[in-house]
C-alpha positions as CSV (number, residue, x, y, z in Angstrom):
1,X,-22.5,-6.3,-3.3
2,X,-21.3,-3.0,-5.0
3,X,-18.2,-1.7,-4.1
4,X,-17.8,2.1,-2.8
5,X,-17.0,4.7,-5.8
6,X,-13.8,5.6,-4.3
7,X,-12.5,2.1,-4.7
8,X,-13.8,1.7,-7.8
9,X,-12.0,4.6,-9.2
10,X,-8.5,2.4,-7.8
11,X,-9.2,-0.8,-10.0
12,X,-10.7,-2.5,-7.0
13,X,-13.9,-3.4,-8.5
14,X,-15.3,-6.3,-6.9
15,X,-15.5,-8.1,-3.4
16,X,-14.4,-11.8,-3.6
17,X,-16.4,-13.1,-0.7
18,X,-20.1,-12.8,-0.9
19,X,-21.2,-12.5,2.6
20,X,-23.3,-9.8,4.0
21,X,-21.1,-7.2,5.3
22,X,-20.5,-6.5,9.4
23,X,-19.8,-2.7,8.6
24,X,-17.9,-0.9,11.7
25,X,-15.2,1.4,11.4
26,X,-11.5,1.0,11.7
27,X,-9.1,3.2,14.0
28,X,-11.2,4.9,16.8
29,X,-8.1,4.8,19.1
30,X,-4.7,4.4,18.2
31,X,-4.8,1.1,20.3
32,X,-7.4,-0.2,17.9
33,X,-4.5,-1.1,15.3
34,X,-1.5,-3.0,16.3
35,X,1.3,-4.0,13.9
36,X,4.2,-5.6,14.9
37,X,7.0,-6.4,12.2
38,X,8.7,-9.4,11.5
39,X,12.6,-9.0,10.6
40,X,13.7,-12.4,9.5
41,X,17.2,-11.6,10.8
42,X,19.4,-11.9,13.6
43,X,21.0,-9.0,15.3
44,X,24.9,-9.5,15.9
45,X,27.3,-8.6,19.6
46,X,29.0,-6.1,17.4
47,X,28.8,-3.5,14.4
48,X,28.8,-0.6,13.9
49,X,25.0,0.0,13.6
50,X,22.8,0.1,16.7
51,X,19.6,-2.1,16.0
52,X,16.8,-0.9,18.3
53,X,12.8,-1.9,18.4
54,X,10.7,1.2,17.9
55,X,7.3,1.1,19.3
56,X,5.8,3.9,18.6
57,X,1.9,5.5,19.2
58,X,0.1,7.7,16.7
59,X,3.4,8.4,15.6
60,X,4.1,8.7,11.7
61,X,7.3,6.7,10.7
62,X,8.9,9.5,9.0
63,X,8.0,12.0,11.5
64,X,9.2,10.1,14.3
65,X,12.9,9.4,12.5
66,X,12.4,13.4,11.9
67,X,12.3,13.9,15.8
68,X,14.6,11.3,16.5
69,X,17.6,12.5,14.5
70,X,17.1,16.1,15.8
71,X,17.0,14.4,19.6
72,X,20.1,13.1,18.8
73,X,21.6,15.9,17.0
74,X,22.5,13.6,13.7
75,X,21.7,13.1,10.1
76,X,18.1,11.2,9.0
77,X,20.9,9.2,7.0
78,X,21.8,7.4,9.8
79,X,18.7,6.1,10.5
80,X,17.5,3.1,8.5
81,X,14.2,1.4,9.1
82,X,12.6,-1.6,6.7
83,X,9.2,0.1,6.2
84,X,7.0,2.8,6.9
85,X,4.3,1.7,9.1
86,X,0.7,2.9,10.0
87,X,0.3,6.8,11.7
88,X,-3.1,6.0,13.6
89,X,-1.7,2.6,15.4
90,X,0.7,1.5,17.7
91,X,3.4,-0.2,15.6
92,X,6.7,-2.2,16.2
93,X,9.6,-2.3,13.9
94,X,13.4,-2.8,14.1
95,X,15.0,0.7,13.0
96,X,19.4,1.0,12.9
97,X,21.1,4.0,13.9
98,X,25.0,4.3,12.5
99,X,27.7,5.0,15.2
100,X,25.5,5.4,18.7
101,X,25.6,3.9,21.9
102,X,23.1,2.5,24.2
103,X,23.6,5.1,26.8
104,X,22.9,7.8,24.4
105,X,19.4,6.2,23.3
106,X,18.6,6.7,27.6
107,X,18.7,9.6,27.1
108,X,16.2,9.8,24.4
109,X,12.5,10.4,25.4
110,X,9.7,10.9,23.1
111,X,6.4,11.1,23.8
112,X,4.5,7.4,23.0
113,X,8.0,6.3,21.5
114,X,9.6,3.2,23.2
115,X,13.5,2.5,22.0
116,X,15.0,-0.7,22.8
117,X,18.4,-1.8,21.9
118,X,18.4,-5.3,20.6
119,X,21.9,-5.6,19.4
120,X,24.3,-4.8,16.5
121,X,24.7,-5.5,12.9
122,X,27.1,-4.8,10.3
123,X,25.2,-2.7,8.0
124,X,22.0,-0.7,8.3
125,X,18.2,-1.5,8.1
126,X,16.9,-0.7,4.7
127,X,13.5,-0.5,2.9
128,X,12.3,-4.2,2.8
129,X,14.4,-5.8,4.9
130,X,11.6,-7.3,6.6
131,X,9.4,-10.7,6.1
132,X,5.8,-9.4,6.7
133,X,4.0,-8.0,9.9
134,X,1.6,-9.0,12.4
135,X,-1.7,-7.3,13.0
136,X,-4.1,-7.4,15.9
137,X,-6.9,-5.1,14.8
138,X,-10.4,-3.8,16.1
139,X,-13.3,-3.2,14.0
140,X,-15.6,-1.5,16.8
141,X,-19.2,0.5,15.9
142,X,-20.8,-2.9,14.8
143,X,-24.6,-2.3,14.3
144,X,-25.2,-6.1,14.4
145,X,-26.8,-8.6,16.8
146,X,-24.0,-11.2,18.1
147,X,-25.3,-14.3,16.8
148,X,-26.2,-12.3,13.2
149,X,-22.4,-10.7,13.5
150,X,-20.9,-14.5,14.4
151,X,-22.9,-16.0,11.4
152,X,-21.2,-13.2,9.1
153,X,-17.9,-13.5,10.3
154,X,-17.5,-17.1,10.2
155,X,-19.3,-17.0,6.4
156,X,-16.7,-14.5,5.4
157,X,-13.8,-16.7,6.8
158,X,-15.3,-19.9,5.3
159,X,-15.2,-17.9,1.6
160,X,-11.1,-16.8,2.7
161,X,-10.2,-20.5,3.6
162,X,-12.3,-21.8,0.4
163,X,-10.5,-19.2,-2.0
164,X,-7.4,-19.8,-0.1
165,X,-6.9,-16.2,1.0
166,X,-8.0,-12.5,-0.5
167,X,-7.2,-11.1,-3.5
168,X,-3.6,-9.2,-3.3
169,X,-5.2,-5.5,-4.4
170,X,-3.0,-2.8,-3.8
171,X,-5.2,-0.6,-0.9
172,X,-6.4,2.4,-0.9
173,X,-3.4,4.3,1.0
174,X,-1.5,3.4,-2.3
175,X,-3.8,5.8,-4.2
176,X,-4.4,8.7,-1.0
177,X,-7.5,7.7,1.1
178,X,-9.0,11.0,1.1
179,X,-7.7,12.3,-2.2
180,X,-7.1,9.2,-4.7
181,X,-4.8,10.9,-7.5
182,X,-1.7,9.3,-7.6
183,X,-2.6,7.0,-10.2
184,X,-4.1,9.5,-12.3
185,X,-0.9,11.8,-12.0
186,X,0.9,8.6,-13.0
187,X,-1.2,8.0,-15.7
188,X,-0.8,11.5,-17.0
189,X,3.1,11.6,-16.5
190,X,3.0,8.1,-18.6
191,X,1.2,9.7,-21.3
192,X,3.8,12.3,-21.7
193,X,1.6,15.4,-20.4
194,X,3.5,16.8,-17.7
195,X,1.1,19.8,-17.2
196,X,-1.9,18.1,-16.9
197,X,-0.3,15.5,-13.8
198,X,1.2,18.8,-12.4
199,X,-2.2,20.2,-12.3
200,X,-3.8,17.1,-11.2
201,X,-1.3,16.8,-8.0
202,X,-1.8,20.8,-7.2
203,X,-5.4,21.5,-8.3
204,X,-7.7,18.3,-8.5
205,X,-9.9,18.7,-4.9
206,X,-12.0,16.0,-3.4
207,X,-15.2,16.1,-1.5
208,X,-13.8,14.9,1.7
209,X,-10.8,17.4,1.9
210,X,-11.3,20.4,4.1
211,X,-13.7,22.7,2.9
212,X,-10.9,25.7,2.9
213,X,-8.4,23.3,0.9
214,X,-11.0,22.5,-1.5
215,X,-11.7,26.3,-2.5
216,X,-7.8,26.7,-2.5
217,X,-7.5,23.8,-5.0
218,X,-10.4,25.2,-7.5
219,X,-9.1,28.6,-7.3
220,X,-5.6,27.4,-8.8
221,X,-7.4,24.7,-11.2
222,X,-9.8,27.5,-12.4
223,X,-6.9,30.2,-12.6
224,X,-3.6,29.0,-12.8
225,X,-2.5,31.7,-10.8
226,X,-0.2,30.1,-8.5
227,X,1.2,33.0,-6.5
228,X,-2.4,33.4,-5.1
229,X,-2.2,29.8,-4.4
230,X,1.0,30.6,-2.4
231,X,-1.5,32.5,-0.1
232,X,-4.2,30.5,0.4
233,X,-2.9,26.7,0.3
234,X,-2.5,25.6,3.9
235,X,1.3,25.2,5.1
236,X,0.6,21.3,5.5
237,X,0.4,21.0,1.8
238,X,3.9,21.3,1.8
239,X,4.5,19.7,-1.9
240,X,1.9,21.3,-4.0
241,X,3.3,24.5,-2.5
242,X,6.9,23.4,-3.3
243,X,5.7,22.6,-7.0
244,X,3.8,26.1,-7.4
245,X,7.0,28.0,-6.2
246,X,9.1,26.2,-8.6
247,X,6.1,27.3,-11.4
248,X,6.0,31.1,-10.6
249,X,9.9,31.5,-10.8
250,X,9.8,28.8,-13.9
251,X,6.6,29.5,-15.8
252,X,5.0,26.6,-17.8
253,X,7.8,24.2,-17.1
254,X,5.6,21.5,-15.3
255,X,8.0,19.0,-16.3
256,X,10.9,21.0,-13.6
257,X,7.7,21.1,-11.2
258,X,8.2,17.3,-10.2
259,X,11.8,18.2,-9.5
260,X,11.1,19.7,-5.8
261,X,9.9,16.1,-5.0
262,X,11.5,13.4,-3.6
263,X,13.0,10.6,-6.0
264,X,10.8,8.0,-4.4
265,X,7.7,10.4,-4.0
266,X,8.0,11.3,-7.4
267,X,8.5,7.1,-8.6
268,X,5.5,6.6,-6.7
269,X,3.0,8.4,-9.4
270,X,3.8,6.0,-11.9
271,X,3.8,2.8,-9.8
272,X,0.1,4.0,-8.5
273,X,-0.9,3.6,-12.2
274,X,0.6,0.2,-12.0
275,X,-1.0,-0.6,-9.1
276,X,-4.5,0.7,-10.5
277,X,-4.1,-2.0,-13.8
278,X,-2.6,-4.5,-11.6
279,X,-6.4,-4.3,-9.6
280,X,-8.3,-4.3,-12.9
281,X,-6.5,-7.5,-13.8
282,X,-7.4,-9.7,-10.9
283,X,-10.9,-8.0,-10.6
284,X,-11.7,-9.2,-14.6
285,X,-9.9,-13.0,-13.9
286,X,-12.0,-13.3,-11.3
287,X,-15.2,-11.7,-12.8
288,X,-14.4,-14.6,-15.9
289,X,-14.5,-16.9,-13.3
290,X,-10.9,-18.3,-12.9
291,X,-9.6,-18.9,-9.9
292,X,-6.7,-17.3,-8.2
293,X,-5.4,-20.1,-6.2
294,X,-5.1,-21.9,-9.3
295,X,-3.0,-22.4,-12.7
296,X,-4.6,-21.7,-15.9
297,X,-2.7,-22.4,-19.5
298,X,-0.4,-19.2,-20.4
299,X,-0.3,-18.0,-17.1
300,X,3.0,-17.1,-15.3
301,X,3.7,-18.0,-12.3
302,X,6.4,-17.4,-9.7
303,X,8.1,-19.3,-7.0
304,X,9.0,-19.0,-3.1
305,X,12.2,-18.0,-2.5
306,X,14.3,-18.5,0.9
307,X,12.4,-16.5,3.0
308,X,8.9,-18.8,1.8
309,X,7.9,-15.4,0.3
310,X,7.1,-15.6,-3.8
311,X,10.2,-14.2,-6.0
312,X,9.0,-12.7,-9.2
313,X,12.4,-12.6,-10.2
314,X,11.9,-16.0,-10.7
315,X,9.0,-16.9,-12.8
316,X,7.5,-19.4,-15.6
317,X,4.6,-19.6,-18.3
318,X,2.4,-22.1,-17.7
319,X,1.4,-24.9,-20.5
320,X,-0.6,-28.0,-21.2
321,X,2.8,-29.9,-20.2
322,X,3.8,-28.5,-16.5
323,X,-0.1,-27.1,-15.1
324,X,-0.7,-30.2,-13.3
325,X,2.9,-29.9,-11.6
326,X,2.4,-26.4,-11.3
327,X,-0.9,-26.1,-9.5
328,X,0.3,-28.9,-7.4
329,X,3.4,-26.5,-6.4
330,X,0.5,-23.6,-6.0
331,X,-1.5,-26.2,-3.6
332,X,2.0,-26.5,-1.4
333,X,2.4,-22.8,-1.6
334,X,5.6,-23.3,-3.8
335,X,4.3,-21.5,-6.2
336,X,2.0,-18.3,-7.6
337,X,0.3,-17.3,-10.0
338,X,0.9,-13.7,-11.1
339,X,-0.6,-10.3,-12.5
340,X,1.3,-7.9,-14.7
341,X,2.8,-4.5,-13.2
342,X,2.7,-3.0,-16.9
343,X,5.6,-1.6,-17.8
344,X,8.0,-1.0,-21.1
345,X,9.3,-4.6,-20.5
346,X,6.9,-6.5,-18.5
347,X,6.1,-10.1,-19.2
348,X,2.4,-10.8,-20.4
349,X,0.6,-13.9,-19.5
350,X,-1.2,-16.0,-22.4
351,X,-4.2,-17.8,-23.5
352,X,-7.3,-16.5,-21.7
353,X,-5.4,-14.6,-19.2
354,X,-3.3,-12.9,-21.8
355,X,-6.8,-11.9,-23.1
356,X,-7.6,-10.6,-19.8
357,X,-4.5,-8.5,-19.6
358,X,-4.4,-7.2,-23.2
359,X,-8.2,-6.3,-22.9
360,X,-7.5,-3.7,-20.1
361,X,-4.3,-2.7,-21.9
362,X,-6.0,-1.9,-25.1
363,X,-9.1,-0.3,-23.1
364,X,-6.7,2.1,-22.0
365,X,-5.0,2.7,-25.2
366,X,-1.2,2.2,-24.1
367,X,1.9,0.8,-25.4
368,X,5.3,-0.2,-23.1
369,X,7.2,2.2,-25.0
370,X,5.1,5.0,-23.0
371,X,6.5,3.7,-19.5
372,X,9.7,4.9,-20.7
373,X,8.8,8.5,-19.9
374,X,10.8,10.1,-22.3
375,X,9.6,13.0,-20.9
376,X,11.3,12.5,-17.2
377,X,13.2,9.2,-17.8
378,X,14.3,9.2,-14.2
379,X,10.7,8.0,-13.5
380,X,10.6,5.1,-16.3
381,X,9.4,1.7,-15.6
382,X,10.2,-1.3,-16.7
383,X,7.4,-3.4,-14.9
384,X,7.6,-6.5,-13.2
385,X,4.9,-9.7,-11.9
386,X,3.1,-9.5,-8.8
387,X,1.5,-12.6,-7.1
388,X,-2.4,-12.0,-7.2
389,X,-3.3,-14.0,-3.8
390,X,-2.8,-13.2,-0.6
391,X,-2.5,-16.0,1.5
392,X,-4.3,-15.3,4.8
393,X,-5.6,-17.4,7.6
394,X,-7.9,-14.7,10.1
395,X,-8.7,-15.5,13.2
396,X,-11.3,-13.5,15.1
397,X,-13.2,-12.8,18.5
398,X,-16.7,-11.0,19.2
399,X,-16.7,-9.0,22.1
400,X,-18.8,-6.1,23.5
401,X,-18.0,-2.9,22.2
402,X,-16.2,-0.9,25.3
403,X,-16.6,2.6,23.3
404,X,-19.9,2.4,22.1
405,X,-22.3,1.2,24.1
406,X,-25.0,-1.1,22.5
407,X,-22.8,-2.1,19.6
408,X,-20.1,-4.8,19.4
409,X,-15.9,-5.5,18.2
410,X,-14.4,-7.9,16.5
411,X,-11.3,-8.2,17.3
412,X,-9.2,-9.8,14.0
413,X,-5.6,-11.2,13.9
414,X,-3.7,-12.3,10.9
415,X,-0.3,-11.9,9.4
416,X,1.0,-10.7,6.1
417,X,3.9,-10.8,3.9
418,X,6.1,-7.5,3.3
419,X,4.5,-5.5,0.5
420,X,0.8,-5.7,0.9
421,X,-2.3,-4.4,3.0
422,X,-4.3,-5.0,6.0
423,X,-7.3,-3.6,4.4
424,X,-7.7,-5.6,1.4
425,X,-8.3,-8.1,3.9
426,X,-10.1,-5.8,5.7
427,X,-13.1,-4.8,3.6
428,X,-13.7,-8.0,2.4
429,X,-15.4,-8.1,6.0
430,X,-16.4,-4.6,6.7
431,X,-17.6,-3.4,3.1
432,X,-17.6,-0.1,3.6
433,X,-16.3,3.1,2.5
434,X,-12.3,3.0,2.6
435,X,-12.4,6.7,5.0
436,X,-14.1,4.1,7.7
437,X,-11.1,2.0,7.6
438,X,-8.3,4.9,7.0
């Protein structure tokens, strides 16, 4: 089944499972979606960080720390959370706030926000200091009968179990569901044309934008005049109107441009284009018909660490000598095997895999010396390995659709580790277009 053109453009260019689709749509009420993190840790009697569990509604995570610090009347940097989680859900996560008491967070009310003091601990919560998260999730709008919708479902499952879980794409909401660019602003920053990603970011409009956005966007692209974009981007387009306020006081310097972004916002261009190779590379292994849950000669592979989550820090090339023991450590889920994050000093697999990898490499006509950015170095890239399965084990229910009468839910429940995406498991069931599942 052919894949929707917006996901194609992301490197994900292929389904694994070859089931009919059940189609539906994703997110009709915030309820719909529920995440709940797992930590990993134990809180502590003392410290001088206040652990609490945020459960917030329809709430996004920076937003809410936004509101949060101004309830309290205190920095943003003394909030620390592990990871940013879904807006249009109803999410749980542990979140630390430095030097507070409990009877200060009573006083706290938010609309939808729950705050419950767990504990202490010595230091904060920081990005990734999480295991993975649990999702209960409703596909609802289902335009099958049940028996037809049962038959799909467990045929898709069947396929997950076989394959022994779904391919570990990076989703869409790495690339911008409605507007898919930063990749391509990654790949332009990477080629050492800061004007051209600039432009891209500011100027490059998409179908399923707002009609007056998309006129706003063309306007600039056509005319460069970005003082008349001043007056006609909308306020929420807060960046692009950042950037073209640095570019009529600083004519021509794109390069400066990227300077009114955040340092992560601004590291996240060139990890999109990553991300978008990294797709390519497991959608052409499995197109050659190797699988992912097994070991091929050259191949590197990387091992679980403490937390039973895979450790590309710690990795090996597989050969004629060690791929029996190897795949026998991938069968125990001891072992992974692993897809380059291209970068100016990233390990490439051998063999046919190393084929694989060079093939898209050379397609695109770059070197590693071009992740060095020697244009903004700040936003250089070494690479690294990423495991390409995602072990997953769904387990679903059919039940009558409440919202729309005549149709059915499935109601889908599954956990994953830190670091990848509900919806790449997702669409292998739905197969539809990723602004049905955003």
């Amino acid at each position: 089944m052919q894949v929707p053109e917006t996901e194609h453009t992301i490197g994900m260019e292929l389904y694994a499972t070859t089931t009919g689709d059940i189609g539906g749509k994703l997110r009709q009420v915030p309820e719909d979606f529920i995440v709940k993190e797992v930590s990993g840790w134990e809180v502590e009697a003392s410290g001088k960080h206040l652990i609490l569990e945020l459960t917030k509604r329809d709430w996004d995570t920076n937003h809410i720390i936004r509101d949060l610090s101004r309830s309290l009347g205190i920095s943003q940097k003394r909030i620390g959370f592990a990871g940013t989680k879904d807006k249009r859900a109803v999410t749980t996560q542990r979140i630390s706030i430095f030097d507070v008491t409990e009877e200060t967070i009573e006083k706290v009310h938010i609309k939808d926000v729950q705050l419950t003091p767990l504990g202490r601990y010595r230091r904060s919560v920081e990005l990734g200091d999480l295991r993975g998260n649990i999702f209960q999730i409703t596909i609802r709008d289902i335009d099958l009968a049940t028996d037809e919708l049962k038959q799909r479902m467990d045929g898709i499952t069947s396929e997950i179990q076989n394959m022994g879980g779904v391919p570990n794409f990076f989703g869409i909401q790495r690339f911008g569901a409605i507007r898919p660019v930063t990749h391509l602003v990654g790949e332009a920053l990477v080629r050492g044309s800061p004007e051209e990603a600039a432009m891209i970011y500011i100027a490059a409009s998409f179908k399923d934008e707002p009609q007056e956005t998309r006129i706003a966007r063309d306007e600039v692209r056509n005319t460069r005049d970005f003082a008349q974009g001043l007056r006609t981007f909308p306020p929420r387009l807060r960046y692009e109107r950042a950037m073209m306020h640095y570019l009529v006081e600083h004519p021509e310097d794109y390069k400066g441009s990227f300077s009114m972004l955040t340092d992560s916002m601004s590291r996240m261009f060139v990890h999109a284009f990553q991300s978008y190779i990294y797709n390519r590379v497991i959608c052409a292994r499995i197109q050659a018909g190797i699988p992912l849950n097994q070991a091929i000669e050259g191949d590197i592979v990387c091992f679980k660490n403490s937390d039973s989550l895979p450790d590309t820090s710690k990795t090996q090339r597989v050969n004629a000598v060690n791929l029996e023991g190897m795949n026998n450590l991938i069968k125990r889920g001891r072992a992974f095997v692993t897809a380059p994050l291209f970068g100016y000093n990233t390990e490439m697999a051998s063999g046919i895999s190393g084929e694989i990898e060079s093939a898209i490499i050379e397609e695109l006509k770059l070197t590693t010396e071009e992740f060095q950015l020697q244009e903004i170095p700040s936003m250089a890239s070494k690479g690294q390995r990423r495991e390409i399965l995602l072990n997953v084990q769904p387990q679903f229910k059919i039940l009558e659709d409440d919202l729309n009468n005549g149709k059915q839910k499935v109601m889908v429940e599954f956990s994953l580790p830190k670091g990848s995406y509900a919806t790449t498991v997702l669409r292998e069931y739905m197969k539809v277009d990723p602004l049905k599942m955003s």
